[in-house]
ZAMARGU-4260 file (C-alpha; in steps of 0.2 Angstrom, whole numbers, plus 5000, padded with zeros to 4 digits):
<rodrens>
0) 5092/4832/5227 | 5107/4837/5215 | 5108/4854/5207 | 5107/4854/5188 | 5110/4870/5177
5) 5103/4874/5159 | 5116/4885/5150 | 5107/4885/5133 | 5087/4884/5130 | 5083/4863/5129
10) 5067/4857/5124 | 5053/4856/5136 | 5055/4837/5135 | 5071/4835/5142 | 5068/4848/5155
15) 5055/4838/5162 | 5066/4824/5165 | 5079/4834/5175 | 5065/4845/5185 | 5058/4826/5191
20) 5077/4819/5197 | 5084/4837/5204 | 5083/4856/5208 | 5085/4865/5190 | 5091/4881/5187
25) 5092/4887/5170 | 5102/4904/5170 | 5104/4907/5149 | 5117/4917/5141 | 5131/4918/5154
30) 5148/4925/5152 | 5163/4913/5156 | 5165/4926/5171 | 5147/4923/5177 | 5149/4901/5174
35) 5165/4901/5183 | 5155/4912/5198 | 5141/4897/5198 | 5151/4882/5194 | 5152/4876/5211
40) 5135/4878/5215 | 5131/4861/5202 | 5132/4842/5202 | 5128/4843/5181 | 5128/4855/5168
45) 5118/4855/5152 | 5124/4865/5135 | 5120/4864/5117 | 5132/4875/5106 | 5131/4894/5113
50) 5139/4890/5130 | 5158/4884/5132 | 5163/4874/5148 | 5180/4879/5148 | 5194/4872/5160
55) 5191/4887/5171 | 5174/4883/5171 | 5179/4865/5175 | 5191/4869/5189 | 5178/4880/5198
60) 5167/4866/5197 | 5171/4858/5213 | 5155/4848/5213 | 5150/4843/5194 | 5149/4824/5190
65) 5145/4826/5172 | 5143/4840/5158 | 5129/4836/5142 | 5128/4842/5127 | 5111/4841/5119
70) 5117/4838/5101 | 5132/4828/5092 | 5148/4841/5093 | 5158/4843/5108 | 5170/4857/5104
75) 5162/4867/5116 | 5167/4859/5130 | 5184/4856/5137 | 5184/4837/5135 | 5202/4834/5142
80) 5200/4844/5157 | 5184/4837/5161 | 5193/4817/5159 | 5206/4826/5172 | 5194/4830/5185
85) 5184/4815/5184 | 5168/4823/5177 | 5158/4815/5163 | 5156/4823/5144 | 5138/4814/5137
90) 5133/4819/5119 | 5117/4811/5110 | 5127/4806/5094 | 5110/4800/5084 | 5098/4812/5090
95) 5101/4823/5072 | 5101/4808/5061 | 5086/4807/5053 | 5084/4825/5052 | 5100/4826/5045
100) 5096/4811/5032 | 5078/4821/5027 | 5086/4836/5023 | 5099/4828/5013 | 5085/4819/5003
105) 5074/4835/5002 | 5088/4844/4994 | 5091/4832/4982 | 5069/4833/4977 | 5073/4851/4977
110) 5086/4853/4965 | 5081/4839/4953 | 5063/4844/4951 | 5066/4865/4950 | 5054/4866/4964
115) 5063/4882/4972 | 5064/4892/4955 | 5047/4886/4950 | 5036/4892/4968 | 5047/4909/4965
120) 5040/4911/4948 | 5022/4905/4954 | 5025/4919/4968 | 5028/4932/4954 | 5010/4928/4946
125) 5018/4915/4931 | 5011/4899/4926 | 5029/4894/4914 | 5029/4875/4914 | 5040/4872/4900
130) 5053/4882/4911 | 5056/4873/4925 | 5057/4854/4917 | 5064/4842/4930 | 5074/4827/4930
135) 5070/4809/4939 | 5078/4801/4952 | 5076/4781/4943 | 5092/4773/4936 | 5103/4788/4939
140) 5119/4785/4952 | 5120/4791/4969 | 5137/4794/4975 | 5140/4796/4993 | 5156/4798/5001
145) 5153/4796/5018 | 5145/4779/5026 | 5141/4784/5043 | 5124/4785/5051 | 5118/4798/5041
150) 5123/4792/5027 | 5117/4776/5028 | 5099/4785/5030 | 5103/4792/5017 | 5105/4777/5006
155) 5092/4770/5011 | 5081/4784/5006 | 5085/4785/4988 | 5087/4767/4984 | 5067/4768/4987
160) 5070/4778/4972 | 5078/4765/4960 | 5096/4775/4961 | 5111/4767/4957 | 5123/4770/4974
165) 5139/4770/4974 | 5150/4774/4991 | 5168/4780/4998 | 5170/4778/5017 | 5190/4775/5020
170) 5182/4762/5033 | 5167/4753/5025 | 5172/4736/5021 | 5166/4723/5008 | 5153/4715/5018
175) 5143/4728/5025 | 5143/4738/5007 | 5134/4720/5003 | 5123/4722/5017 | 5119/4739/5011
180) 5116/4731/4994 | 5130/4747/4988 | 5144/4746/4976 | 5160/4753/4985 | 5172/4762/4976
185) 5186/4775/4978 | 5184/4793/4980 | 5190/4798/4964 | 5180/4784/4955 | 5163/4791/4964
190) 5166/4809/4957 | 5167/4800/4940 | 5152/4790/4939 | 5139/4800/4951 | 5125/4808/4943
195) 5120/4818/4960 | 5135/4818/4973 | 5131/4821/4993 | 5144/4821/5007 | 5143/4814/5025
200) 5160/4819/5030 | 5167/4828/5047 | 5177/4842/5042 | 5195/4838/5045 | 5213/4844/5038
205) 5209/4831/5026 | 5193/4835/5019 | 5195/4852/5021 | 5191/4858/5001 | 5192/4841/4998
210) 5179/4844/4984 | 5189/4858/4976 | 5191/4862/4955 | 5200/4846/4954 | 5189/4835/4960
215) 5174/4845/4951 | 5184/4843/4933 | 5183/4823/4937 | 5163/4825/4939 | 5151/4822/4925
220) 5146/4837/4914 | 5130/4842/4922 | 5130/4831/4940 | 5123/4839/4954 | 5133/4840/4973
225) 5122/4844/4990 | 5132/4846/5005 | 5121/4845/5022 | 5136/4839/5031 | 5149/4854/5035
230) 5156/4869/5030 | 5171/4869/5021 | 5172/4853/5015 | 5169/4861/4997 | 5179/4876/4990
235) 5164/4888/4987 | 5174/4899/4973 | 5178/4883/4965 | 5160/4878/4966 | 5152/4895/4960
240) 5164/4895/4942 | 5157/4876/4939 | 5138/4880/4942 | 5143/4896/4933 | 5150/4890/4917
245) 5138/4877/4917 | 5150/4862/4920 | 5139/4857/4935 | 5119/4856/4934 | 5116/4863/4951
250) 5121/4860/4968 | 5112/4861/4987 | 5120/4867/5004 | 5114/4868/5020 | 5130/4874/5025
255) 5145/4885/5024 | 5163/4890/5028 | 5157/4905/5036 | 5140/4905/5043 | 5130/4915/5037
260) 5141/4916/5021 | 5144/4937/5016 | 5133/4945/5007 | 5147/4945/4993 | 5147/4928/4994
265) 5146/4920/4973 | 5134/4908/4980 | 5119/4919/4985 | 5117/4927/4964 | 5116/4910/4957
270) 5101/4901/4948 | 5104/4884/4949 | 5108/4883/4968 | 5096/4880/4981 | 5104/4887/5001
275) 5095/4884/5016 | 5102/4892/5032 | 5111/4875/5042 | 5093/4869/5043 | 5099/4849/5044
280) 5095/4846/5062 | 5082/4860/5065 | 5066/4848/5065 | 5055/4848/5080 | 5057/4830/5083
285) 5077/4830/5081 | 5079/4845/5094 | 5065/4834/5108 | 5076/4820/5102 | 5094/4827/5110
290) 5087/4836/5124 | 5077/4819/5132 | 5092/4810/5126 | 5106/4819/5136 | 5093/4822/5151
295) 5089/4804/5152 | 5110/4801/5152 | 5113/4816/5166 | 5098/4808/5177 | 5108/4791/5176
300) 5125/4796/5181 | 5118/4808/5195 | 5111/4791/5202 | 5126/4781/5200 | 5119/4773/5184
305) 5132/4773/5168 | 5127/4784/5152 | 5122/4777/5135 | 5133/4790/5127 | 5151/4796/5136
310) 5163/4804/5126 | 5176/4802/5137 | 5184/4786/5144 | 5175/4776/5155 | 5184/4773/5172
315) 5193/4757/5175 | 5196/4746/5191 | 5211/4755/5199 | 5220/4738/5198 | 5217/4739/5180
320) 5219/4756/5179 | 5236/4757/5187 | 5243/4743/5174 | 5236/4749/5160 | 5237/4768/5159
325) 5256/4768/5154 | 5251/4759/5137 | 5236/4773/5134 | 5246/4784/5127 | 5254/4771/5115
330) 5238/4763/5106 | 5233/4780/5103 | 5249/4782/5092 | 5250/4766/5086 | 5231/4771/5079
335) 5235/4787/5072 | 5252/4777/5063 | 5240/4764/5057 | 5231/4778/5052 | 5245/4787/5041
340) 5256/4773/5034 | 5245/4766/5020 | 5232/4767/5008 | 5214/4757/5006 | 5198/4754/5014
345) 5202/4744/5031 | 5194/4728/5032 | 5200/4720/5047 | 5209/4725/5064 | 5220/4713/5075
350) 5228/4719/5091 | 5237/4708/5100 | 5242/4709/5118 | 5258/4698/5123 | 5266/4696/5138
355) 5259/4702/5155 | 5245/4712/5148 | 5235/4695/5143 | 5231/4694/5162 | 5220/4712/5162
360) 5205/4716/5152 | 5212/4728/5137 | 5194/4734/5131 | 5201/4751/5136 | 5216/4750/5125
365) 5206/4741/5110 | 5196/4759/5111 | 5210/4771/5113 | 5219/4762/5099 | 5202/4764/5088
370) 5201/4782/5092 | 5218/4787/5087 | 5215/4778/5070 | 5199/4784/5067 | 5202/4802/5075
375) 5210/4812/5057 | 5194/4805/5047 | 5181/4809/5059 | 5190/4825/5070 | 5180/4829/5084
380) 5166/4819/5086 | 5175/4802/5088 | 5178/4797/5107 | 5184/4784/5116 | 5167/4779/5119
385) 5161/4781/5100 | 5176/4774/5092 | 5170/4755/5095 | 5152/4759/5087 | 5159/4771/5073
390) 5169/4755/5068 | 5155/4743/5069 | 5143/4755/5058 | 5156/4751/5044 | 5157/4733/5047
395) 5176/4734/5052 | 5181/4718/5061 | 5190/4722/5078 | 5199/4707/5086 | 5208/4704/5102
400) 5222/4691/5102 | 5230/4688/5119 | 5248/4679/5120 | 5258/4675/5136 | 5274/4675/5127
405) 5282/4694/5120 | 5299/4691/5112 | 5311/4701/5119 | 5300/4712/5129 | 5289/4711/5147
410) 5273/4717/5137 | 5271/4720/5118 | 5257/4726/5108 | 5255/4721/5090 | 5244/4728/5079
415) 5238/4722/5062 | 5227/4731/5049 | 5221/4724/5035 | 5217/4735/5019 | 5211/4733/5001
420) 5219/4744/4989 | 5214/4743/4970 | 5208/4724/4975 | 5226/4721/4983 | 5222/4717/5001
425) 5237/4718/5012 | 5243/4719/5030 | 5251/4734/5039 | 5260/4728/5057 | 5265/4740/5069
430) 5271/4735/5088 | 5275/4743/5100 | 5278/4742/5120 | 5282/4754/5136 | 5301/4755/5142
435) 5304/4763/5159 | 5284/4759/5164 | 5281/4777/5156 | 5287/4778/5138 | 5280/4774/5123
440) 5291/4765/5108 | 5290/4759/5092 | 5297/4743/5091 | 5293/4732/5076 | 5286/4737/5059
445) 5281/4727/5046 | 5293/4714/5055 | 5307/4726/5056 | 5315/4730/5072 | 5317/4745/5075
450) 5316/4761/5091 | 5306/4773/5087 | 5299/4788/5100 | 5282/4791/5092 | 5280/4809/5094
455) 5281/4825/5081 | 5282/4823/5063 | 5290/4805/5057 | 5294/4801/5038 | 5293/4781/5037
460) 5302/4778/5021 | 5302/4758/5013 | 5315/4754/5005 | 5329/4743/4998 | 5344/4739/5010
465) 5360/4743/5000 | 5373/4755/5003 | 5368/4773/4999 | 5351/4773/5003 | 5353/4785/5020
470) 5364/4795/5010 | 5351/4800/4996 | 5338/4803/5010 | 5346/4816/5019 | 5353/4824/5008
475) 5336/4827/4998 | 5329/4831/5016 | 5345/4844/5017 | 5341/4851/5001 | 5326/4856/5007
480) 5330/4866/5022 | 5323/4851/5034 | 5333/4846/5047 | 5334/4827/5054 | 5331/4826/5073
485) 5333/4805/5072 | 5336/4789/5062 | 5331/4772/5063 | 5335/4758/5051 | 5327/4741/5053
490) 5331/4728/5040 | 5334/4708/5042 | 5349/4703/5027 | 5359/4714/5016 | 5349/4718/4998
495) 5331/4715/5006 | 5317/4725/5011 | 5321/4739/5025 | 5312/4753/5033 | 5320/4769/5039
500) 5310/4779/5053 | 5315/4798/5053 | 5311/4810/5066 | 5310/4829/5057 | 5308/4844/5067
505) 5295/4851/5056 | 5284/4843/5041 | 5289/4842/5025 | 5282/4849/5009 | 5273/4837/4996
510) 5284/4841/4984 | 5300/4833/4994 | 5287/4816/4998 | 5287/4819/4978 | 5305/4818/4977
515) 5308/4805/4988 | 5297/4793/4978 | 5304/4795/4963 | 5321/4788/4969 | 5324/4771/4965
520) 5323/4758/4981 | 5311/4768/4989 | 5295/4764/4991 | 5281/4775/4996 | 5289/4786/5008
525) 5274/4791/5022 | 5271/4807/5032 | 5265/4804/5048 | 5258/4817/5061 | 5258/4814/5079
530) 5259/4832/5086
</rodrens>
């Protein structure tokens, strides 16, 4: 029978399962020392959040087929190394949902009815009715930004109420919003018009602080905000002044940038704020969930049997493999490009594969691609596994095109994207192939040729084709301390629409994007990050 190790306590559930499919040893709170020591002993490892399986960990573990993770996060777990050594990374993606959605909702109940503040004054000996006069929940708005699993549940949950919802999800598209029976709208439009505000967001470079004094000042005098999601995504100074001065009615969190917040923290003195201690998945149910989940997945693989829920890629025929692996790298760039270069909700994805590459099976690359352009929205938690279902919860069309004939190239990959900006929907085209069987280009964007190495930092800068235009680049670039590592111009005829690609060697400050935008023939100039 294989040897399974417990790392972290698991519910008695899912410990069950393992005892009945191998020998279990549950050896809690071990030093990376101590885990490296008994590595080799296993065939699968269980963890929730305490216990990190580092690559050391990893490379002692001569015999281990899969790691699980009881829960949603992975950032414990060395996820590359384990992808390196052949050994499977599970997670139970949905086992928090509903938890998460409930305490979302009972947040919301809290703060609306005053029930906090009203039991502490019942708990003093008081009987003060007029003091604690709520508001209901019927024909107010409901903004959400966020539309993933958990907040779809969440949606769900207070339309029972007769709210008004009204949703932001960078990849929600038209038709599921209809589905939902929700009005989609733009961030800044949902901090206008919502009456209670809760996030669903991962915490990312981008939503870090993303609701910060600015975004509060756009919010209705009075509104509420809950955030059961993650730490950090709200700038808690900013938040304290506004339920301070009174320019917000109240607000709930489950969560915080630092856990447990100090005891200085503005938060913990406030009387129109209800905190619970990152409660959102601590049910009962959600933690029997996880553990029978991930036990269920680790008792699969052991007996040859694929998991419901890998967070690394799933292995390939070697034929297919061998072929493929070279262009890996590429969709993952071409993703995060997609990403980056533009605007707008995404509707629609085509990728087209031309040339040699319509004989093999790209499903692999459709989910590397999909993980690159989804990775900076969702950080973490988005896999090569997840991406395909991540896409489908929002309704975004994925379609695979496959084309004999590729130009000027053995193999070319062409990627469209179709977004809706302001009720503008347009199409972003990026290609790109392999040269030398190993290295990734850019080759085509928009229709523009052009050879472009997609690593670093890249400004891709639309503009005009007339004489001068390079010259105001750099030297606005120069001006600004930045040095230029490449340029590339694609362009068809004199005085029509160009692109130039330029490699920098470090990013540049939102003030010089500023500046190059307000030159004229130039047209949106993008940052994009592919470090």
């Amino acid at each position: 029978m294989p040897d399974i190790l417990i790392c972290d306590a698991i519910a008695e559930d899912g410990l069950t399962i393992l005892q009945r499919s191998g020998n279990v040893s549950v050896e809690l709170g071990l030093t990376e020392a101590e885990l490296i020591e008994r590595a080799a002993h296993f065939d699968a490892i269980m963890v929730r959040s305490a216990t990190k399986i580092t690559r050391p960990v990893l490379e002692a573990a001569t015999r281990l087929q899969i790691v699980g993770r009881a829960g949603v996060g992975v950032d414990n777990i060395d996820v590359e190394a384990a992808t390196e050594r052949g050994v499977i990374v599970v997670n139970s993606p949905g086992g928090n949902t509903l938890a998460a959605a409930e305490m979302t909702v009972t947040m919301i109940l809290a703060l609306m009815r005053r029930i906090v503040p009203a039991h502490a004054s019942m708990a003093r000996g008081e009987w003060k009715r007029s003091k604690f006069m709520g508001n209901q929940l019927y024909g107010k708005t409901l903004g959400v930004i966020g539309c993933g699993r958990i907040g779809i549940e969440v949606i769900k949950r207070m339309q029972s109420f007769g709210m008004k919802i009204v949703g932001f999800d960078p990849f929600l598209t038209t038709a599921r919003a209809q589905q939902l029976n929700i009005e989609v709208a733009t961030r800044d439009e949902v901090l206008r018009r919502a009456d209670i505000l809760t996030l669903h967001v991962h915490l990312t470079k981008d939503t870090r602080h993303t609701i910060n004094a600015e975004a509060i000042a756009m919010m209705k005098d009075g509104a509420y905000i809950v955030n059961c999601a993650r730490g950090g995504i709200i700038d808690e100074l900013a938040l304290a002044d506004a339920l301070n001065s009174g320019k917000l009615g109240g607000a709930g969190l489950d969560v915080f940038e630092q856990e447990p917040p100090p005891a200085d923290s503005p938060l913990l003195q406030l009387p129109n704020i209800v905190l619970a201690p990152h409660l959102g998945a601590s049910t009962e149910e959600a933690q029997v969930e996880v553990a029978i989940d991930v036990a269920k997945q680790i008792v699969d693989v052991l007996a040859g049997r694929p998991p419901q829920s890998a967070v690394n890629l799933p292995p390939l025929p070697p034929e297919t493999r061998e072929f493929i692996a070279p262009f890996l790298p590429l969709m993952e760039k071409l993703g995060r490009l997609q990403a980056q270069i533009a605007d707008g909700r995404i509707e629609s994805i085509e990728l087209r594969y031309c040339g040699e590459l319509d004989n093999y099976d790209t499903s692999a690359l459709t989910r590397v691609f999909l993980k690159g352009l989804l990775q900076d929205a969702f950080g973490g938690t988005v896999s090569y596994v997840n991406a395909p279902m991540l896409a489908e919860q929002r309704g975004l069309a994925v379609t695979e095109v496959k084309k004999s004939k590729s130009g000027d190239y053995a193999n070319l990959i062409e990627t469209c994207v179709t977004r809706v900006d302001n009720d503008h929907q347009r199409v972003r085209q990026i290609d790109g192939t392999v040269f030398n069987g190993r290295e990734a280009h850019i080759v085509g964007i928009q229709g523009l040729r052009v050879d472009v190495v997609p690593e670093g930092t890249l400004l891709v800068i639309p503009n005009t084709d007339k004489p001068g235009m390079i010259g105001t680049v750099g030297t606005l670039l120069g001006s600004a301390g930045i040095n230029i590592v490449s340029m590339e111009v694609g362009r068809r005829n004199v005085g029509e629409r160009a692109v130039m690609v330029i490699s920098l060697e470090e990013p540049v400050a939102a003030e010089v994007l500023d500046k190059l935008n307000e030159q004229p023939d130039l047209f949106g100039a993008r940052q994009v990050d592919l470090r």
